[in-house]
C-alpha positions, 0 to 999 in steps of 0.5 A, a space after each residue: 267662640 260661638 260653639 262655647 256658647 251652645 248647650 249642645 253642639 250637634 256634629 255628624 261624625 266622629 271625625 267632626 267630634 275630634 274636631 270640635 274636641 280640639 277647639 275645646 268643646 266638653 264630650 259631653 256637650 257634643 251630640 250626634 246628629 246624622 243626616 237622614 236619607 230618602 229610603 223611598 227615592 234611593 232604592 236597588 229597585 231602581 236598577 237599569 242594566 241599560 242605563 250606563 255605557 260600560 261594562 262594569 260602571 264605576 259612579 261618583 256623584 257630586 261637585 268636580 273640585 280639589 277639594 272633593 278629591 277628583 284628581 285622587 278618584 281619577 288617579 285610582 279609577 285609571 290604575 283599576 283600569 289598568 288591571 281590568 279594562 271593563 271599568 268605566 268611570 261615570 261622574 254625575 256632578 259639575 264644577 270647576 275640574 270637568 273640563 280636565 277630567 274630561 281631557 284626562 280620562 278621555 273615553 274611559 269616562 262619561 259625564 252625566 252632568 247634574 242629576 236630582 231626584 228619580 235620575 240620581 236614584 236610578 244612576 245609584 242602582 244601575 252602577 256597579 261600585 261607588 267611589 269616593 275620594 274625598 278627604 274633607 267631608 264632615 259626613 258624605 250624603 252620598 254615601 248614604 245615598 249609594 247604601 241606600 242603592 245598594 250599591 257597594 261603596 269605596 271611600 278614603 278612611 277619613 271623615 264622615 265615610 269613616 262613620 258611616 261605612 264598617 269596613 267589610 260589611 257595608 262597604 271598604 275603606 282605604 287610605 287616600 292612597 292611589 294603589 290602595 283605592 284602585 285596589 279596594 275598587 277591583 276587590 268589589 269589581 273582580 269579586 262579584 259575590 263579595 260587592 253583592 254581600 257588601 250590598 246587601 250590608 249597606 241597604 241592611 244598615 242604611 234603614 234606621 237612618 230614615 229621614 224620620 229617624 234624623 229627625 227624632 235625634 234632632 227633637 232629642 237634641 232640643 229637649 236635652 239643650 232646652 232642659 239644660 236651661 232649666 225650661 223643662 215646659 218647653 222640653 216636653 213640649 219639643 215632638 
C-alpha cells in the first residue's frame, strides 16, 4: 500500500484522518495539512449589492454533479424558499447536473457560469449565505473561499466542513437532511444579526490559514519525514 510506505501522510481533515485510520495508518504518522486560502483576493471588501439578482442571494460555487450534493442543495434551497420567497439561488460552476437545475429551479435561480479570480471574489462578497451540500469532500476550498468573504456558510456535517467550520461561531452544520439545511439557511437568513456575527467569526478565523501559513506546515511536514530517515542535514535545510 502506498500510504504504508510513507514516513508521514498528510491529510486535510479530520475526516480524512479516520479514513486513513481505517486503512491502517499509525496516528502518529498522520500529519495535518490544510490548504491555504488567498486572504488578499477573498475579502468582504469586495461586495456589490448590485451585483446579484435577488433579494436575499443564496451562493454555491463549484462543479454541478451528484457527487457534489446538488440534488440535496436544490432540495433544501426550495423548502427555504417556501418559507421566504426572497431567497434566490445563485450557482457559480458548471457540470454535468446544469441542465436539470436549470429545469427544476426555474426562476428561483440564476446561473453564472464558472468564474476565476476577481469575479468569484466578488460572487462571495456580494451573496447573503453560502450553501454546501456535499458530503464527499476531503476538505471544502470553498468554504475557505466563503469565510474568507465573510460570508456566512451552511454546510452538511461531514467531511472537510466538519473541520473547518464550529458550529455557531464561524458557520452552522447540519445533517445531509433537506428540512434540516433549509432550516439552517432561514436561520442566517431570517436573522440578520446573527449571519453578521457568524461572518465576522468566519473572517476572524480564516486569517491563520494564509497561504504562507500552509506552506509553513507543509515545510514542517518535510523536516519531520526527512528526520525520520536519519537525514538530519536535509531537514534543517527544508525552509
Amino acid at each position: 500500500m502506498f500510504y504504508g510506505a510513507c514516513d508521514v501522510v498528510l491529510s486535510p481533515s479530520r475526516a480524512s484522518d479516520e479514513r486513513l485510520g481505517e486503512l491502517g495508518i499509525p496516528n502518529e504518522r498522520i500529519r495535518r495539512w490544510d490548504r491555504g486560502v488567498d486572504l488578499n483576493r477573498f475579502d468582504p471588501a469586495h461586495r456589490d449589492v448590485d451585483l446579484l439578482p435577488g433579494e436575499v442571494n443564496v451562493l454555491y460555487a463549484g462543479r454541478l454533479s451528484k457527487e457534489k450534493g446538488v440534488d440535496l442543495l436544490a432540495d433544501a434551497f426550495l423548502a427555504a424558499r417556501r418559507s421566504d420567497p426572497r431567497l434566490h439561488l445563485v450557482l457559480a460552476g458548471g457540470g454535468p447536473e446544469e441542465d436539470l437545475l436549470r429545469a427544476r429551479l426555474g426562476e428561483y435561480a440564476t446561473f453564472l457560469g464558472w468564474l476565476t479570480g476577481t469575479d468569484l471574489a466578488r460572487a462571495y462578497a456580494s451573496a447573503d449565505v453560502f450553501l454546501f451540500a456535499s458530503s464527499t469532500e476531503t476538505f471544502g476550498q470553498v468554504v475557505l473561499e466563503s469565510q474568507a468573504s465573510g460570508l456566512p456558510v451552511v454546510a452538511v456535517d461531514r467531511g472537510g466542513p466538519a473541520s473547518l467550520i464550529e458550529h455557531g461561531e464561524t458557520g452552522l452544520l447540519a445533517p445531509p437532511e433537506v428540512n434540516a439545511l433549509a432550516d439552517a439557511v432561514l436561520a442566517v437568513t431570517s436573522t440578520p444579526l446573527l449571519g453578521e456575527r457568524i461572518g465576522r467569526g468566519a473572517l476572524a478565523a480564516v486569517r491563520g490559514r494564509s497561504w504562507e501559513a500552509a506552506l509553513d506546515r507543509l515545510a514542517a511536514a518535510y523536516r519531520i519525514a526527512l528526520s525520520a530517515r536519519g537525514d538530519q542535514t536535509l531537514a534543517r535545510d527544508v525552509a
